[in-house]
FITORBA-97272 format. One record per residue (C-alpha): x, y, z. Coordinates in steps of 0.001 Angstrom, whole numbers, plus 500000, padded with zeros to 6 digits. Layout:
// FITORBA-97272
XYZ;...
This chain:
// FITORBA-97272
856018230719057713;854547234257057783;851944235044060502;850175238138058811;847782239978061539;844144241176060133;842210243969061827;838677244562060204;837535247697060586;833765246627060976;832589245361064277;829069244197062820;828831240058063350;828016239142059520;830276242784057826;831149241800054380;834769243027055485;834829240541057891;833908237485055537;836625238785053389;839514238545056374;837450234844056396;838214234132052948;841814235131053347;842321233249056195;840570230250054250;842451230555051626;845954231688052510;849010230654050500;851103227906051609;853610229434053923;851115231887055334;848751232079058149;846146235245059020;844680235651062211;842372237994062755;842406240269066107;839199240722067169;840669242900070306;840422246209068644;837341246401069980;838610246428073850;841024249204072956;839923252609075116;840748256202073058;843976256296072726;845174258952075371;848831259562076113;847811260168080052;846951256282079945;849841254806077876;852875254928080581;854100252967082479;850881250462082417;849080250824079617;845678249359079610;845626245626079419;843715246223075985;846708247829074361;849183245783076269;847272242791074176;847368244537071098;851082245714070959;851924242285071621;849719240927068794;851321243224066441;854704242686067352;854731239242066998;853228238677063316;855355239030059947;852614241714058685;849194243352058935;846668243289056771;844191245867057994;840628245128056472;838278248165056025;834763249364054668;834660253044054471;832340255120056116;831156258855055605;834309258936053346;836730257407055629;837935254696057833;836351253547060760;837065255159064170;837966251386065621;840371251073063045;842182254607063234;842387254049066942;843851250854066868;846260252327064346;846723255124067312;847464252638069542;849910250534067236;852398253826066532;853791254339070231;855900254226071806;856977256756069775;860188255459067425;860199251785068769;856561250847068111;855334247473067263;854166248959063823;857323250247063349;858766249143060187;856059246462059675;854894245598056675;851142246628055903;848521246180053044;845216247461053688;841839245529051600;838095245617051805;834680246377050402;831806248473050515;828613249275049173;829906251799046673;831230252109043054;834266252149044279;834656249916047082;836313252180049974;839235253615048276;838481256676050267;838910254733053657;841568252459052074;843633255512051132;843607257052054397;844212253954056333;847393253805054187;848191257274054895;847963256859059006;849401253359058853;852367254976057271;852628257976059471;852187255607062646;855133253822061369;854591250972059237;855846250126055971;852665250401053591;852719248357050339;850834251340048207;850589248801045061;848598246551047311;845051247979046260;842028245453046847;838689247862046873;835862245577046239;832869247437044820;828633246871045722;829434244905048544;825636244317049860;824583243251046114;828197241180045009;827772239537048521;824118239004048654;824052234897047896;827423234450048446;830544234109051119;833533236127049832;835764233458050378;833281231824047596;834396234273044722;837259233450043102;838121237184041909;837762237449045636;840154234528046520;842789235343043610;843071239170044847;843323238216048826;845947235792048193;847777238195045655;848318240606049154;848675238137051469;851997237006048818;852782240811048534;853107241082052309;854860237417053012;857245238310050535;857995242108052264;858034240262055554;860953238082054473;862807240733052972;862666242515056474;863839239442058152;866781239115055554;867475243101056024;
């Protein structure tokens, strides 16, 4: 069994981005569960003069969260070009300490949607790009950018589409399958 770990980017109750960590918790593979961790949320800005010897109970939470799950799947919309500050931070967070984080060697897919043509690549890009630098083991040909996310999603739940369902459960097999080849490593 692979316990994959979600963190949406979007704090908004009814985000699309949201629905779609819904729909791939609804409809993960046999073998794999997602949980999504809505604690990103409690996390202060990260700030090395507050991550010693007690961290914040937040990040204490958090670190734990990722180190126990097989992957992460981080879940973003983009916005003003980019991912959200929530998301970055909890990525900020994830990559100490320094060398022996709990992102450290992990594997990591990032999905999602938004409004425009091209569905957050922007965001999803740059996600990738941190999540790598903070540690983690990105799978780059993991690319799930879902375009017009307030019309496509208008009358219908994510987790309702089954382009939707067929691409969440294609990453959610590309990181199960990583996260065994770790554990065999």
């Amino acid at each position: 069994m692979t316990n994959v770990l979600a963190l949406v980017g979007s704090l908004r109750a009814g985000s699309i981005n949201r629905k779609l960590a819904e729909a791939a918790e609804q409809h993960a593979p046999e073998g794999i569960t997602l949980t999504t961790f809505d604690g990103i949320v409690d996390l202060p800005f990260y700030n090395e003069d507050i991550d010693g010897d007690t961290p914040p109970a937040a990040a204490v939470a958090f670190r734990d969260a990722v180190a126990v799950a097989g992957a992460v799947l981080l879940v973003t919309p983009e916005y003003n070009g980019t991912m959200p500050a929530v998301l970055k931070n909890a990525l900020d967070w994830g990559s100490r300490p320094f060398g022996s984080s709990p992102l450290s060697g992990k594997p990591l897919a990032v999905i999602g949607s938004a409004f425009g043509q091209y569905g957050g690549v922007w965001a999803h890009d740059d996600a990738r790009k941190s999540a790598g630098i903070a540690g983690a083991t990105v799978l780059e040909d993991v690319k799930v950018a879902i375009p017009q996310s307030v019309v496509r999603f208008a009358e219908t739940h994510p987790r309702e589409d089954a382009e939707v369902v067929e691409l969440v459960q294609g990453a959610l097999r590309a990181l199960a399958d990583a996260a065994d080849a770790r554990a065999a490593a």
